[in-house]
N, C-alpha and C positions, 0 to 999 in steps of 0.2 A: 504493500500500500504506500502512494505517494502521497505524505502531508503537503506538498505543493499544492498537484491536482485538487487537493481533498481544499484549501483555503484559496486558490484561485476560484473554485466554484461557489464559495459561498460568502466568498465578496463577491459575483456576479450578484445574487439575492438579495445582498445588503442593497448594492445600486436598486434596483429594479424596486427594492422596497421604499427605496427612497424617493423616488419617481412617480409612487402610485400615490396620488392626495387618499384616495379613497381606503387604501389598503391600514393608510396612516391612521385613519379617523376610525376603522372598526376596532386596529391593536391596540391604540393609546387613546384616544378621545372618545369613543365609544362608553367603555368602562369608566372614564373618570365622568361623565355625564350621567351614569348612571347612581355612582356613589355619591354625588352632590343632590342629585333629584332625590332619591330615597334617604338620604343624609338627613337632608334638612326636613323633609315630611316626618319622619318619625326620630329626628331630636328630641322632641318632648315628652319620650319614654323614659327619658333619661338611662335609669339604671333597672329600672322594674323588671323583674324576672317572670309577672305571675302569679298565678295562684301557688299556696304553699297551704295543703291539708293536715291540719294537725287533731289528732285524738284526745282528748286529754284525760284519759282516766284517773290518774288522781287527783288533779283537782287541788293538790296542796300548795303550801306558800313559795315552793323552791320551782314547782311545775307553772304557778304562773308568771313568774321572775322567766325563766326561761322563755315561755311565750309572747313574756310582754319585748321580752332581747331582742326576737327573732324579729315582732312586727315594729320595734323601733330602730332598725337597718333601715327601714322604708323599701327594702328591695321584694317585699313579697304585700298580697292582699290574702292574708290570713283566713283559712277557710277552715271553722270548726265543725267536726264529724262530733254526733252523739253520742257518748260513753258508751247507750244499746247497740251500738248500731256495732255488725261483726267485719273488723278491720279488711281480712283478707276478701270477703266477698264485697267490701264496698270497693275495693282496690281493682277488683275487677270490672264490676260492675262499670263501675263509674270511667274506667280504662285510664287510672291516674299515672304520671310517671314517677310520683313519690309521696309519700305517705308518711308522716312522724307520727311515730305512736310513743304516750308518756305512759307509763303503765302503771299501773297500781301500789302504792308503797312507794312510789319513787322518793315523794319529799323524803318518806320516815329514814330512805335507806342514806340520802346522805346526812342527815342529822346521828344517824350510827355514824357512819364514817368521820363524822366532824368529832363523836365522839368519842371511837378509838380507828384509829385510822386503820388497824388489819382486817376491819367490817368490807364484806365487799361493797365494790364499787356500783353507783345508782346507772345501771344500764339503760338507753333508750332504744327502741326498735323502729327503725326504717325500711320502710319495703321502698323500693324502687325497682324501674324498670331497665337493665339491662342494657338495652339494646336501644336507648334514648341517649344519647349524649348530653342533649339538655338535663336533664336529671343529674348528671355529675355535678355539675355546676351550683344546683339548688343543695346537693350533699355539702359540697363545701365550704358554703357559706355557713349551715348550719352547724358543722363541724369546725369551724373558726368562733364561731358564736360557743361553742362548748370547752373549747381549749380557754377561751377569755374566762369564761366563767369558773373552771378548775383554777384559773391563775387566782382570782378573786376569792376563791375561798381558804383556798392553801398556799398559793405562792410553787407547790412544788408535786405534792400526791393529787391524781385525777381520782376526783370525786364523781365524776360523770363519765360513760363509755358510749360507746356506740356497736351496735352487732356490725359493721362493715368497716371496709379501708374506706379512706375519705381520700380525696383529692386537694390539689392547694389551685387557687385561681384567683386573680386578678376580680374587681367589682367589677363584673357585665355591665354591659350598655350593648343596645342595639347597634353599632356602626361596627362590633365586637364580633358579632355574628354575621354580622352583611360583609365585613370586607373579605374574609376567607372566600364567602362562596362567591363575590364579585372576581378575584381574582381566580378560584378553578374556569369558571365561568370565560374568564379571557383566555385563559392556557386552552380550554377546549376548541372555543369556536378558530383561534389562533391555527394551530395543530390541525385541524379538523380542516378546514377551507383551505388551511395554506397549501398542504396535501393535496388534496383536492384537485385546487385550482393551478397547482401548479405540475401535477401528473396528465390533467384533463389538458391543458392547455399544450404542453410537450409530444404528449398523443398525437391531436390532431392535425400540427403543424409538421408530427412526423423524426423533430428534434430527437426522439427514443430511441428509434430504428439509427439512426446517424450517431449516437454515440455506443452506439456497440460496434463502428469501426474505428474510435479514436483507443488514445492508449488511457483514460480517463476508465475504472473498472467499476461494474453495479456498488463493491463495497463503499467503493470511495463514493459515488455520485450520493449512496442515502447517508451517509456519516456525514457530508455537507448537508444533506438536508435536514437532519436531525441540528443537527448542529446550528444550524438557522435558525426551527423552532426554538431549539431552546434560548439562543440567545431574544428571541423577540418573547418571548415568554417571562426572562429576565427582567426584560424591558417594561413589558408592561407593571408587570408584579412592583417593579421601583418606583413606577409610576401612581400606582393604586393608593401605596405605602404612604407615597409620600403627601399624597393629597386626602387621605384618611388623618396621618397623624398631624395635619398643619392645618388642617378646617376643621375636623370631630372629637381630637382628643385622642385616637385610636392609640395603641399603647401595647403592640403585638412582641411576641417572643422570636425575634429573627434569632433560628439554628437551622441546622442540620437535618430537622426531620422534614422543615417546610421547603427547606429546597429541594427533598426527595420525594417530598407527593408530588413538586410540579412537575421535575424528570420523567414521574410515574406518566402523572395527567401526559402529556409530550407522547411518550413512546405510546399510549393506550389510543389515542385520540387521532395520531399518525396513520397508528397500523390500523387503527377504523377509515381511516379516510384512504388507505392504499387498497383496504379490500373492495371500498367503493368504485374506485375509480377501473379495477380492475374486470368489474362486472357490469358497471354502466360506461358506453364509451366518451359518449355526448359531455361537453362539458354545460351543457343547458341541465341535462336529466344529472347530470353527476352536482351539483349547485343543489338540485332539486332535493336527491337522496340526503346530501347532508346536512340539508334543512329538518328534513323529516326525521333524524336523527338527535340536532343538537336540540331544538324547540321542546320537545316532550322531556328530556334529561334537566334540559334548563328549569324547567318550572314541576317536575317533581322531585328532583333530587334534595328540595330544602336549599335553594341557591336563593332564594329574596323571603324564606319565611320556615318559622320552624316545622319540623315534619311532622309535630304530631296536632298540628292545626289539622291539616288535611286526614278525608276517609280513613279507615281502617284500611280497607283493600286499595286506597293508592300509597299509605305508606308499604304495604308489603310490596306493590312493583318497585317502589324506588329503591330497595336495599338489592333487587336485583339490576340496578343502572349504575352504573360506573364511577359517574360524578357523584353519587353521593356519598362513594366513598372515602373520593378525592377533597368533596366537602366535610365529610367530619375529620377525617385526616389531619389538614388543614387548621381548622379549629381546634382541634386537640393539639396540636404542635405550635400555634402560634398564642392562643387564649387559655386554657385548663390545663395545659402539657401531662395529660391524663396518657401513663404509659401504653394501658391498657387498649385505648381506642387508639392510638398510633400505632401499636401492631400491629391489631387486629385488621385497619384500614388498611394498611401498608402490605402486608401478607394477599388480601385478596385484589387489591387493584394491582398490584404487581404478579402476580401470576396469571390474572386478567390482560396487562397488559404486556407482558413477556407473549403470550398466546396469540393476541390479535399482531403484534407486530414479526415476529416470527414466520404466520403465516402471510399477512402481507409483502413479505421480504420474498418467500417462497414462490408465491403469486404473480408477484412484479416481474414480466418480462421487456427488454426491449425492442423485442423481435414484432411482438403484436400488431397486427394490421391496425 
C-alpha cells in the first residue's frame, strides 16, 4: 500500500469538499442550525429530569428529610405511589424506568445505626429499568443525594445503602442529551451520503472501471475514503462542541470512548451506504434509498427526544437500528460515563459495523457496468 496514492486521493475530496456550498451546509451548518433551533426552544427545561416515583412506606422523620433532599434539587417532579399500592406490579404497570422505594423501618434502622454504629445499615430499594439509559442518570443523582446525607450524619460510616451500583454524572440539562445525538446524527447522514454520493457519482461517469487500470489499488482508494469520512466527521463533531458549549453551557466529557463511537458510526454508516450503492445503480434511486434509511433511524433512534417518550413497540424497533446505539454510546461517554452502557453500545455497533463494512468492501467492485 502507497500512503502517497492513499493522501493524494483524499486531498482530491478535501478540494471537491470545499467546492461544494451545499455539501458545506448539510456537514457543518446543517447540524449547528439544528442545535441552536432546539437549543433555544427547550432552554427553559433547564435541568429537569422528570418524573421521579417514590414509595414511601415508612413515613418517618429520616424518610421525609430524604424526600424532601430529592424534590429540593429541583431536578425531578416528585411522584408519590401509595404505601397499598404493590411496588413491583405498579412498576410494570405503569412501565416506569425507576422506582424509589423507602421501606419500612427505614427511619428506626438508622437511628440504631446512629446509635451503635455495627447496626446494619438503612437500605433503600430501586427498581429500575435496564435497558433505559435515562434511568442511570435519575440513579445518580439520587445516589449523590444519599452519599450527602451519610456525610451529614456521620462525616465517615454510611448510614444509608442502596441495593445497586450507582453511577456519577454531571447535572443534566437538555442540550446534555440533544448534543450527543445531534452529533451521531451528523457522522451518519455525513458517512451515509458521502458514500453514497460519491460511489453513485464515480459509477456512472464510469471513473470505477478507469481506476482499476491505474496503479492506485481498491485498499488504498476506500482507506482514503474512510479516511475523508472520518476527518469531516471530526469536523463536524468540533463544530457541534463548540457551539453547544459557547451558547448552552454544554459541558461534555471529551475521551476516548467518544471518538470511538464516531469511528464506529463512520465504518457502520459507510458500509450501509457501499451496500447501497452496490445494489441501486442510479445515483437518483441511490439518494432515494438513503433517505429511506437515515429518516426512520433519525427520529426513532432517540436522536431529538428520549426513547421512552415514544410507543412501547417503537422503542423495541429502535434498539434494533444502529444509531441508537451510536446514541447512547455517545451519551454514556461524553454525559454519565456509565461503563456499563459504553460497552454494551460499543460491542454491538461495532460488530454491527465491522459486518456491514466488511461486506460492503466484499461487494464493491470496479469492474461493474
Amino acid at each position: 500500500m502507497n500512503a502517497r496514492r492513499v493522501m493524494a486521493n483524499l486531498t482530491v475530496h478535501l478540494k471537491q469538499f470545499s467546492r461544494e456550498k451545499s455539501t458545506i451546509f448539510f456537514v457543518l451548518l446543517f447540524p449547528i442550525l439544528l442545535m441552536v433551533l432546539f437549543g433555544f426552544i427547550f432552554s427553559d427545561q433547564g435541568s429537569s429530569m422528570g418524573d421521579l416515583h417514590i414509595q414511601n412506606v415508612d413515613g418517618g422523620f429520616h424518610s421525609q428529610a430524604l424526600v424532601s433532599a430529592i424534590n429540593g434539587t429541583g431536578l425531578f417532579r416528585i411522584v408519590e405511589v401509595d404505601n397499598s399500592t404493590d411496588a413491583n406490579q405498579f412498576f410494570t404497570d405503569n412501565k416506569l424506568n425507576v422506582l424509589v422505594i423507602i421501606p419500612a423501618g427505614y427511619s428506626d434502622s438508622i437511628n440504631m445505626k446512629l446509635w451503635n454504629s455495627t447496626s446494619p445499615q438503612a437500605n433503600l430499594t430501586i427498581k429500575y429499568d435496564e435497558s433505559v439509559s435515562y434511568s442511570q442518570t435519575k440513579i445518580s443523582v439520587v445516589n449523590s443525594i444519599v452519599d450527602g446525607m451519610n456525610k451529614g450524619l456521620s462525616g465517615s460510616v454510611d448510614y444509608i445503602g442502596l441495593d445497586m451500583d450507582s453511577v456519577q454524572s454531571d447535572e443534566w440539562k437538555f442540550i446534555d442529551f440533544f448534543a450527543p445525538g445531534i452529533i451521531a446524527m451528523s457522522v451518519m447522514s455525513s458517512s451515509l451520503f458521502g458514500t453514497v454520493g460519491m460511489n453513485t457519482e464515480l459509477r456512472q461517469k464510469g471513473i470505477l472501471r478507469k481506476l482499476s487500470t491505474t496503479p492506485l489499488t481498491r485498499t488504498e482508494w476506500l482507506l482514503s475514503n474512510i479516511l475523508y469520512q472520518m476527518f469531516m466527521s471530526m469536523l463536524s463533531t468540533a463544530v457541534i462542541l463548540a457551539v453547544g458549549m459557547g451558547m448552552f453551557g454544554l459541558r461534555p466529557h471529551i475521551n476516548l470512548y467518544m471518538v470511538v463511537f464516531i469511528l464506529l458510526c463512520v465504518f457502520s454508516f459507510a458500509g450501509i451506504g457501499m451496500l447501497i450503492t452496490r445494489f441501486v445503480k442510479e445515483a437518483e434511486s441511490a439518494q432515494a434509498a438513503a433517505n429511506a434509511v437515515m429518516f426512520p433511524m433519525m427520529f426513532l433512534s432517540g436522536t431529538f427526544f428520549q426513547l421512552e417518550m415514544m410507543p412501547g413497540f417503537l422503542q423495541t424497533i429502535a434498539r434494533f437500528l444502529p444509531l441508537y446505539y451510536v446514541n447512547e454510546g455517545l451519551r454514556a461517554a461524553m454525559i454519565s460515563l456509565d461503563s456499563g452502557i459504553i460497552l454494551e453500545s460499543a460491542v454491538i455497533i461495532g460488530i454491527f459495523g465491522l459486518g456491514v463494512f466488511v461486506l460492503g468492501v466484499v461487494l464493491t467492485s470496479w469492474k461493474d457496468e
